[in-house]
C-alpha positions in Angstrom: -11.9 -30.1 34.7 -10.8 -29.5 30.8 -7.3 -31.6 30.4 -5.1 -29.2 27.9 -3.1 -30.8 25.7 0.5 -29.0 24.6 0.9 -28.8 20.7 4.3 -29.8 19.4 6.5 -27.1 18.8 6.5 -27.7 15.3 2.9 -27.0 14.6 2.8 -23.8 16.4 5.6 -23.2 14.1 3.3 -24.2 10.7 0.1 -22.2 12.3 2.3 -19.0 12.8 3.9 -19.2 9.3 4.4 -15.4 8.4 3.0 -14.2 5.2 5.6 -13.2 3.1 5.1 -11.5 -0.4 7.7 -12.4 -3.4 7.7 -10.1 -6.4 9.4 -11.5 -9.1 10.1 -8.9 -11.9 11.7 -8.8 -15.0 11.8 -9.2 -19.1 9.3 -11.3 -20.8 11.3 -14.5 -21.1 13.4 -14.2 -18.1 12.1 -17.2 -16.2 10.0 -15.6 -13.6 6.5 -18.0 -13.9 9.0 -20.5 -14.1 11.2 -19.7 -11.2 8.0 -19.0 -8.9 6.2 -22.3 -9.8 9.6 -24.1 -8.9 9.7 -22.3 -5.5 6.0 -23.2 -5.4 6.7 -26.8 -5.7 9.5 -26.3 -3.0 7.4 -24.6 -0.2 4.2 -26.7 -0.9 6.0 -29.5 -0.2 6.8 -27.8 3.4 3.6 -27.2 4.0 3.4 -24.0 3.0 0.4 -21.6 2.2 0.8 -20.9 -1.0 -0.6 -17.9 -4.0 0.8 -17.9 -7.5 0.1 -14.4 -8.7 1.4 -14.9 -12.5 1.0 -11.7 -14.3 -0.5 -13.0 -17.7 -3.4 -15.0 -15.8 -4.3 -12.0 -13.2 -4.6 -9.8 -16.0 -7.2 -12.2 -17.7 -9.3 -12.0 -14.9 -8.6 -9.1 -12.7 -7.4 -6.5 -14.6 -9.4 -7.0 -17.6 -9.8 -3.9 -20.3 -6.4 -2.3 -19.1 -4.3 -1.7 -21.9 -0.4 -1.3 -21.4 -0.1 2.5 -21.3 2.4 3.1 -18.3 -1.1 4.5 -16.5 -3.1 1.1 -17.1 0.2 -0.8 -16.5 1.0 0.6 -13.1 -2.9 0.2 -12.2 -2.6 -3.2 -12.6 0.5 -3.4 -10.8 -1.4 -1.5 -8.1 -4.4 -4.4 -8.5 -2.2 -7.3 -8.2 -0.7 -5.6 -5.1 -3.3 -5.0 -3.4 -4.8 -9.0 -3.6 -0.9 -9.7 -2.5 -1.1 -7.7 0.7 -4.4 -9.2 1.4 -3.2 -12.4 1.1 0.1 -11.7 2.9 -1.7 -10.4 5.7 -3.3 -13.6 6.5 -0.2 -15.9 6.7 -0.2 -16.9 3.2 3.3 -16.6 1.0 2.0 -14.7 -2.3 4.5 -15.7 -5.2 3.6 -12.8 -7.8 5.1 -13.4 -11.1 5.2 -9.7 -13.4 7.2 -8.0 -15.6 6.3 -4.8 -13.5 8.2 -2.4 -15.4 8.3 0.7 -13.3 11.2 0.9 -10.1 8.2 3.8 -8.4 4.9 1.7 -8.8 7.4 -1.6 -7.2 8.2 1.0 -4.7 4.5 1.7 -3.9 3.7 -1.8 -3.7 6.4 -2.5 -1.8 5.8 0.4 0.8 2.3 -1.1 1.3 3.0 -4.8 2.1 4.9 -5.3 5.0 6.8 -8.3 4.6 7.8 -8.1 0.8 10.7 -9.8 -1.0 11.8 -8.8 -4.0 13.2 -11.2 -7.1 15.0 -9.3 -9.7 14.6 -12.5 -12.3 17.8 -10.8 -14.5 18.4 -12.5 -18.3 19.4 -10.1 -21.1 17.0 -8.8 -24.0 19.1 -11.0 -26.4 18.6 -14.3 -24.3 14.6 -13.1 -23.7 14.2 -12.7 -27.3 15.7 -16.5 -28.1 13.3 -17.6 -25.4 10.7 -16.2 -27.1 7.9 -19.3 -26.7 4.7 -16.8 -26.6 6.8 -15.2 -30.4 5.8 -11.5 -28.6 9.6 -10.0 -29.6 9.0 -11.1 -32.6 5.6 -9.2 -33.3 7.1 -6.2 -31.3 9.9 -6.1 -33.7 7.6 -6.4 -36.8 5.2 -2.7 -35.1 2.6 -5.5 -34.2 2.8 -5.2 -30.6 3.4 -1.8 -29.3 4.6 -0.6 -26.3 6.5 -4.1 -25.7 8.3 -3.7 -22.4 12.1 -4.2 -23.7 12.0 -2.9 -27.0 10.2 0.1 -27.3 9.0 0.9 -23.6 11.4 0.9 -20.5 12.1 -1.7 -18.2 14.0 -0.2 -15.1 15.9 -2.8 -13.1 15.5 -3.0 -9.5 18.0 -0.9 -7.5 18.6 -3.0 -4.6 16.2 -6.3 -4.8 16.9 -8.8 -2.2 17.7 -11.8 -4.5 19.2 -11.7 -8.0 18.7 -14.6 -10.8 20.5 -14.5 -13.2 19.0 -17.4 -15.4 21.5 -16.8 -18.6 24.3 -18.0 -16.0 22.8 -20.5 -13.6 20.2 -23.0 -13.5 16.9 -23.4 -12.4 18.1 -25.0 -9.4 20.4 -22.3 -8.5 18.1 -19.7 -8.7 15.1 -21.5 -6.5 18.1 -22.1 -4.2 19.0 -18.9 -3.9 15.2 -17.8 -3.6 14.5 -20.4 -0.4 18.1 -19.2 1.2 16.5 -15.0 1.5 13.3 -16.2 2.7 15.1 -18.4 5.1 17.6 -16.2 6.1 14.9 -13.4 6.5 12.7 -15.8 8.9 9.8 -16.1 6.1 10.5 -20.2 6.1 11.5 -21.2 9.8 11.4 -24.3 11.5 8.8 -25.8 9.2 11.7 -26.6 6.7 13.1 -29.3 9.7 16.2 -26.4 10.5 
């Protein structure tokens, strides 16, 4: 006879973490890579299963030769989706980190991934533009760049995103705080954070 032996409640909890997608959108120079590697950090250190998405590295490697054209951009938006749902889909919280310009190519990705949250990451151009470490205002002011999200292509702010960080007005802290509270709130983070 095979004796069974009763898993604490606590890791049936961490096996049956939901996947959870968080899209953080916004300017160049709002603090989105840095927000999501500070909510990495946090949920890591959970336990968590954990994706970083950042926009600049997928498109060195997955969305290689598309050029920023609103078609190529929403094609990669579409890409870096589509790994996102994968992932999601197999219990693994996907922090994607892009400017994603466009409110209907968000809405398509959104429509496809079931459990999506979405981080409008909200700093104004002026504060972006002091920010400036990567000096990309600054060539897209001097016609070097063109098509530079901001100053001569649209960004359109999300409508109704889920959380709102306004990092000209509160810290890091706040805003990874506020992050961890939705996900909470919206059963993405559970027991496995000792609630």
């Amino acid at each position: 006879m095979t004796e069974t032996v009763a898993k604490p409640q606590s890791d049936l909890i961490k096996c049956q973490q939901p996947g959870v997608t968080v899209w953080f959108t916004g300017l160049s120079g709002a603090g989105k890579t840095t927000i999501s590697c500070a909510v990495e950090h946090r949920l890591k250190s959970y336990g968590q299963k954990i994706e970083i998405l950042d926009g600049d590295i997928v498109r060195l490697n997955l969305c290689k030769g598309l050029g920023f054209s609103k078609e190529d951009r929403d094609e990669n938006i579409r890409r870096v989706g589509f790994v996102a749902n994968l992932l999601t889909r197999n219990q693994v919280t996907v922090l994607v980190s892009a400017i994603s310009p466009y409110r209907d190519v968000r809405q398509e990705v959104r429509d496809r991934i079931v459990n999506f949250v979405e981080v409008y990451v909200n700093a104004p151009l002026e504060v972006c533009e002091q920010r400036d470490v990567k000096g990309l205002y600054k060539k897209a002011r001097a016609g070097v760049i063109k098509n530079f999200t901001g100053i001569d292509d649209p960004y359109e702010p999300p409508l109704n995103p889920e959380v709102e960080c306004r990092t000209d007005l509160e810290t890091l802290e706040e805003s990874v705080s506020k992050v961890l509270a939705k996900l909470r709130e919206l059963g993405y983070l559970g027991l496995t954070l000792g609630e």
